[in-house]
N, C-alpha and C positions, 0 to 999 in steps of 0.2 A: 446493442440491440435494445429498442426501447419496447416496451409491453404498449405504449400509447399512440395513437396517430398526432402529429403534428399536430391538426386541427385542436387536440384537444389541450397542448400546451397552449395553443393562442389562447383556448378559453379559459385557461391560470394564467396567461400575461393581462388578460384585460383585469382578472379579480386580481393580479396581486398589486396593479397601477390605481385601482378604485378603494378609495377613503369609503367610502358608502354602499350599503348592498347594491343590485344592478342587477337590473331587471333584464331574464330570457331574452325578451323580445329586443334591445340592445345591443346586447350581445351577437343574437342572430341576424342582426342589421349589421352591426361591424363585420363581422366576417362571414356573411353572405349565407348562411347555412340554417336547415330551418330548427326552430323552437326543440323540437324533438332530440336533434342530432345534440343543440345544448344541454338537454337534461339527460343523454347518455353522456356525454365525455364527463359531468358533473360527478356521473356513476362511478363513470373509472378513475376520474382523479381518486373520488373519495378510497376504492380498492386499493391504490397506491399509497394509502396513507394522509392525504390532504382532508384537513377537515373544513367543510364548507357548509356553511349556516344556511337555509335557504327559508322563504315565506312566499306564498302566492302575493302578499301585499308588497313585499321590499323587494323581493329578488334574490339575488344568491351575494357571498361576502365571506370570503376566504379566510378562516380564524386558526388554524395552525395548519403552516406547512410541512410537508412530508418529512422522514425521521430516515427515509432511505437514502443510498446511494443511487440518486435517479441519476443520470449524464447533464438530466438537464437543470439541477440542483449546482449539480459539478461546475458545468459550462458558465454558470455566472459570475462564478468565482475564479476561473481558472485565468490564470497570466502566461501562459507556457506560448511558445513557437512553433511546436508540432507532440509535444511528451502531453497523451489525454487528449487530444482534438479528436479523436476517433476513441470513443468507448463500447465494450462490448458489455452489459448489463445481463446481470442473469440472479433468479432470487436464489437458485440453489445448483448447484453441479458438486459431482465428484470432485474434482480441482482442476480451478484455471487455468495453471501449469498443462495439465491434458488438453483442457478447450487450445491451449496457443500451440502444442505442439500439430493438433490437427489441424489446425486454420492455415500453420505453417506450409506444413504436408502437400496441404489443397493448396493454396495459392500464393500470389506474387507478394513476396516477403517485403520486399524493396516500398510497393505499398502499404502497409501494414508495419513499415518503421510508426516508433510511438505511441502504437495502441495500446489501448489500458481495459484489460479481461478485468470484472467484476462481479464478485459474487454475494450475495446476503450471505451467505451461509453455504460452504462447502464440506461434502458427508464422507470426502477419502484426501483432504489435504497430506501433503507428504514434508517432512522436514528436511534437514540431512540426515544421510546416513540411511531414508528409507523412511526413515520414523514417520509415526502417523502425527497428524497435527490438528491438536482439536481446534475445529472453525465456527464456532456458534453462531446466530445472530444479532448483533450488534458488534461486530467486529470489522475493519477491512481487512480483506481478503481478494489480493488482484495477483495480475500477473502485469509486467511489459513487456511488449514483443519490441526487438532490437533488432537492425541490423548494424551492426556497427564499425566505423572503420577507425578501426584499432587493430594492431598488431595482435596474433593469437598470444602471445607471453606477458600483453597486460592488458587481457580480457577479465583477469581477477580484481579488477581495479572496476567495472561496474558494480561490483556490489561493495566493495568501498565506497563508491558514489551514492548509492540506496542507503547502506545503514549511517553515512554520514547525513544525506539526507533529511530520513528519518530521527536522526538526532536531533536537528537541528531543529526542525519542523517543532517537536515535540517542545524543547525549549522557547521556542518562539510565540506557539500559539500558545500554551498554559504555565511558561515561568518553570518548569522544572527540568533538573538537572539532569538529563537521559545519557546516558557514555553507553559505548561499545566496548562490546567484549568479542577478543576474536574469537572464532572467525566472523564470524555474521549474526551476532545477534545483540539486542535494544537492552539495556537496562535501569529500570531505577532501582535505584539505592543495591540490595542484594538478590533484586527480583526482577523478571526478564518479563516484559512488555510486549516486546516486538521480536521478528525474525527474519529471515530471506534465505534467499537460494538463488542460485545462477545456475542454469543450465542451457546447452549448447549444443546447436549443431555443425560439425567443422570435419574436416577433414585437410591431412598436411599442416598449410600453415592458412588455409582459408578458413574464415568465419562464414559460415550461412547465417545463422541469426541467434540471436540469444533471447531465452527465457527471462526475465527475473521475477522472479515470487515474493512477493510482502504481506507477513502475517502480521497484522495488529490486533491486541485486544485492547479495544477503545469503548466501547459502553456494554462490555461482556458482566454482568452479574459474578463475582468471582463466585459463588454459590454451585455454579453451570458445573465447574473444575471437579474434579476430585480431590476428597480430602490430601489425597499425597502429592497433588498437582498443586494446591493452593497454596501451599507454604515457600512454595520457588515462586510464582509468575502474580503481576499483578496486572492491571489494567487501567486506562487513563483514568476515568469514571471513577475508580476506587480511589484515586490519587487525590482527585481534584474536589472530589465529595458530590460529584453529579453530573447527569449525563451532558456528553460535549456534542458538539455541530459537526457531525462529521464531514461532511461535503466540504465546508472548509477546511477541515485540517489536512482531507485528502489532497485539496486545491495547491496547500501552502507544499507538501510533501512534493508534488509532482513536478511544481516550480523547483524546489531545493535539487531535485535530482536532473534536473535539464541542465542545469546550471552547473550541475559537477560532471555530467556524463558532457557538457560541451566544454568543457576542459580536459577531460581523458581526451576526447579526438583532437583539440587542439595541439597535446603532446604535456600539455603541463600534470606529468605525474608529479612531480615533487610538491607542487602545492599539496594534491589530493593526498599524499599523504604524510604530508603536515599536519594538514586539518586533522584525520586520523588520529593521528599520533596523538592531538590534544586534546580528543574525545574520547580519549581509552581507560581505558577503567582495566586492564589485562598488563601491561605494561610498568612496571617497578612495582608488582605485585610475584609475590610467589604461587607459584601455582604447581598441577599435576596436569601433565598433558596422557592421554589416551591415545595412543595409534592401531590399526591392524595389527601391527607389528611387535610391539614392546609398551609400556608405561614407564614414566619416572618423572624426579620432582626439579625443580629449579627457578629461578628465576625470572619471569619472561622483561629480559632488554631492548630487546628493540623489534622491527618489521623491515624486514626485506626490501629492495624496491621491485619484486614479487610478490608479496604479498606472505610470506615466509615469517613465521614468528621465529624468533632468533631465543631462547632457553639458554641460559647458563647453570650446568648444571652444580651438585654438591661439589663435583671432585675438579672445579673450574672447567673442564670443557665447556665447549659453546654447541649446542644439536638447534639445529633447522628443523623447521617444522612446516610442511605443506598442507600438511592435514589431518587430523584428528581432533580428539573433545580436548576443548580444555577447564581444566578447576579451579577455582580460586581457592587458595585454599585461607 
């Protein structure tokens, strides 16, 4: 959903094509619309964040573009097949994850493969396990709605494909070294960046459609955090020593993830988790896993072709793990 009419992006396509300011009245000759209707869309650009120079003598002359995730910031950058062609836009909501499970709800899902929910800023994001997830603004913060055909027993294999993704992305657009930590979450160095979640609606062995949730902190002030928050997580911006473009990085992300979620359908799990495997920062590390059930310490060697961390514990056994925290220790 865009907050803008069309019309009004045409009148950012002429100023972002014009070297030189450009007079109303041009404008309202190219696309047929009168003087007035120019100097409202002028208004809302500037509301969106677009800053635009304007003189009764020059005209108007586009001097910095917007800082949001507009779609149509996205859309220029984007290289995808169908992952992002349809974005839903939104400056704030409770969580995406919600906006997609109602969208779902209401309508034909099959449609709505590949869309991409977005929000500035989300005021009840959810993590795993329930946890709340602080979503400030200058972060992304989406959802993708999937219909997907894959097998219900390597449906845990989309969010391998996101936080590989996400990995990658990360390393590609700014040079640094992002690994995955299972189950689902980004980190540099010994501090976590990014996040996901998969959720699902199925029944038997059919898939209805899946959620995926992507939290990034990408030009979040780490100040925003809590003192007890800030010593775990960091954010690109802090990394890279200044704020980044985000419409591209999101662009580079959502290609990275087309690309791996059109090799889960194709069948090729073992690449997907290959790649994994040499993005893992969890794996010939000892750690402490957390379940409902019990705690204890061991080794994590390898990943399932479930998606199952595999533990070696002190006294040599091997324990499976489908799900709970794990620690580095």
């Amino acid at each position: 959903m865009n907050f803008l009419p069309d019309s009004a992006f045409k009148v950012l396509e002429i100023l972002e094509r014009s070297e030189s300011p450009i007079s109303g009245e041009t404008i309202s000759n190219e696309l047929g619309i009168t003087r007035s209707a120019v100097w409202k869309h002028i208004k809302d650009l500037r509301l969106m964040g677009y800053d635009i120079f304007s003189s009764q003598k020059e005209g108007y002359k586009l001097t910095r573009t917007s800082n949001k995730l507009l779609p149509y910031e996205i859309h220029k950058k984007l290289k995808t097949q169908f992952i992002g062609k349809n974005i839903r836009y939104l400056e704030n909501t409770p969580s995406t994850i919600w906006i997609g499970k109602q969208m779902c709800s209401e309508g034909d899902v099959a449609k709505m493969h590949g869309m991409v929910i977005i929000a500035e800023e989300q005021t009840g994001g959810v993590g795993r396990m329930g946890r709340a997830w602080v979503s400030p603004s200058g972060g992304i913060w989406l959802t993708i709605v999937l219909k997907p055909r894959v097998p219900i027993d390597h449906i845990f294999m989309i969010t391998m494909a996101g936080s590989i993704a996400v990995a990658r992305a990360i390393r590609k657009e700014f040079d640094i070294g992002a690994l995955i930590k299972w189950p689902n979450d980004i980190f540099i160095g010994n501090k976590k960046v990014a996040g996901l979640l998969l959720e699902l609606a199925a029944e038997s062995d059919t898939v209805h459609y899946c959620l995926l949730g992507i939290g990034i902190d990408v030009n979040v002030p780490l100040n925003q955090f809590s003192p007890a928050l800030q010593k775990d997580i960091t954010s690109i911006s802090a990394e890279v020593g200044h704020e980044v473009d985000r419409a591209s990085f999101l662009a580079r992300i959502l290609k990275e993830f087309e690309n791996h979620f059109l090799l889960i359908e194709s069948g090729e799990y073992e690449t997907i988790i290959r790649e994994w495997k040499s993005l893992s920062c969890t794996l010939e590390n000892r750690v402490q896993i957390r379940t409902l059930k019990n705690s204890f310490e061991g080794e994590a060697i390898d990943i399932d072709e479930f998606g199952a961390l595999i533990i070696r514990k002190d006294n040599g056994k091997l324990e499976r793990v489908i799900a709970g925290d794990c620690y580095h220790q």
